[in-house]
N, C-alpha and C positions, 0 to 999 in steps of 0.2 A: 552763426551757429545757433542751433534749436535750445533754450532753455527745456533742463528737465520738468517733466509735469510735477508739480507738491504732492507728495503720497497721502493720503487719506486715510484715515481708518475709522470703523465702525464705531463709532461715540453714542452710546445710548444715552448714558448718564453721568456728566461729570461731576465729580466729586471733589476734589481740589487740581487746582490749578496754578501752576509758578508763571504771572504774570510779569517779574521782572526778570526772568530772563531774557527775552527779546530785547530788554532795554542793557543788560550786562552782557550780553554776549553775541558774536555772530554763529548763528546755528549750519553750522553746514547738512549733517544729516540724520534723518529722523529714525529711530524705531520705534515698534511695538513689543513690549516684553511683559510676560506673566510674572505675579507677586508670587511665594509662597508667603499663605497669612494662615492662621489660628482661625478659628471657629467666630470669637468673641471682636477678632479685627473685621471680617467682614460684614459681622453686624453692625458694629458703630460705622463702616465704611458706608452701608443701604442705607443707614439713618441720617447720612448727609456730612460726616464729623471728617476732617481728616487737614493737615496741612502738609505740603514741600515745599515752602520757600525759602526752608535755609537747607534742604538738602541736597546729596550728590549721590555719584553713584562709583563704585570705585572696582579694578581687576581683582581677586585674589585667591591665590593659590586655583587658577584657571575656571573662577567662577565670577560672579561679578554681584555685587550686593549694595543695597540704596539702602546710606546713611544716613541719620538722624532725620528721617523722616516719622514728622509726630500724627497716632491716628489711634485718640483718645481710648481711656478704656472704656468698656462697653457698661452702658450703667447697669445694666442687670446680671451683667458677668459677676459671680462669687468669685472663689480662690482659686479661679480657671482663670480670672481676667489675664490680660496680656501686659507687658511694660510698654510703654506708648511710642518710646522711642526705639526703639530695640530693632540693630543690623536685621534685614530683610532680604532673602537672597531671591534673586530674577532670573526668571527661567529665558535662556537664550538659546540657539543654533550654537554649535561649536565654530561656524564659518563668521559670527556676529560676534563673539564674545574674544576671538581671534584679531578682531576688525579693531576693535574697543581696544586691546591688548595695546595694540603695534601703533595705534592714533595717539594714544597717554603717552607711552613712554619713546618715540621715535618723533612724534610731531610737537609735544607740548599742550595736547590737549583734554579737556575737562568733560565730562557725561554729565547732562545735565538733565533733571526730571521735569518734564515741561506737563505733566499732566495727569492724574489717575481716576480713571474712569473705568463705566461697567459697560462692556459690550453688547452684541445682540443675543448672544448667548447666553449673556446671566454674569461673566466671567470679568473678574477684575484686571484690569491693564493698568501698565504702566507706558508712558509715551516718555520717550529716552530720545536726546538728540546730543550729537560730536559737537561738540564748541568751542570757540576762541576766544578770551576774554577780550572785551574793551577796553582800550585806554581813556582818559578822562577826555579830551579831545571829539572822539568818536562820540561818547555819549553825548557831547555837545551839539554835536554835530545834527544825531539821530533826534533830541531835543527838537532844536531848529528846523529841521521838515515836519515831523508833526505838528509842529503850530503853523509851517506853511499850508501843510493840510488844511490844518480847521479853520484858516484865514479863507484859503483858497470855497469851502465849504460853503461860507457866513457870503464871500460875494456871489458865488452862485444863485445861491438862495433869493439874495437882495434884487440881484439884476438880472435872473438869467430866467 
């Protein structure tokens, strides 16, 4: 059987990045979903500032919005600035945000923010993937091949 091809999307500029979810979860599939942001967010977002690693993304009332994700206030913001942490709702297809629905509460699974970045068009993204968490086992597990990697790496290099 054919593995599916990895979807790709247009990454101009990443901004922040949840590197440990690869390592907490198994990702089965990815999207791409637009932020609604404030004036004052997308400036500190150009200026490089932003974090998801402790955040998620959750269904509600048939829209779907990324929690506590922090993306500082903007230092020349006055009493416009924004609250840093503050629900952010994701613009989706009603066929994706359906998709998201029926995965959470029928399968047990978690939306997780793997990435926010500015496209070629100027435009902020969010990179949104289905997930299953790991048991401590697996993490073990996924541990142990990466150092076979960078074992396997070091003799190449040496002898090959």
């Amino acid at each position: 059987m054919v593995k599916p091809r990895v979807q790709e999307f247009d990454k101009q500029k990443i901004v922040a990045e949840n590197r440990r979810a690869r390592y907490d979860y198994y990702l089965e599939e990815k999207f791409e979903a637009g932020i609604m942001l404030t004036g004052t967010e997308v400036k500190s977002l150009r200026f490089g500032s932003g974090a998801i690693a402790e955040s998620y993304a959750e269904v509600k009332d048939d829209e779907v919005w990324l929690i506590n994700a922090n993306i500082p206030e903007w230092s020349h913001g006055n009493r416009h600035n924004h609250s840093p942490t503050r629900p952010r709702k994701l613009l989706l297809n009603r066929r994706e945000i359906n998709k998201f629905y029926g995965a959470v509460n029928r399968k047990g699974m978690t939306i997780v923010p793997l990435s926010i970045y500015f496209n070629g068009k100027g435009r902020a993204k969010l990179e949104l993937a289905l997930a299953k968490g790991k048991k401590a086992p697996d993490k073990r597990q996924t541990q142990k091949d990466r150092d076979w990697k960078r074992q396997q790496g070091r003799l190449m290099r040496e002898h090959g």
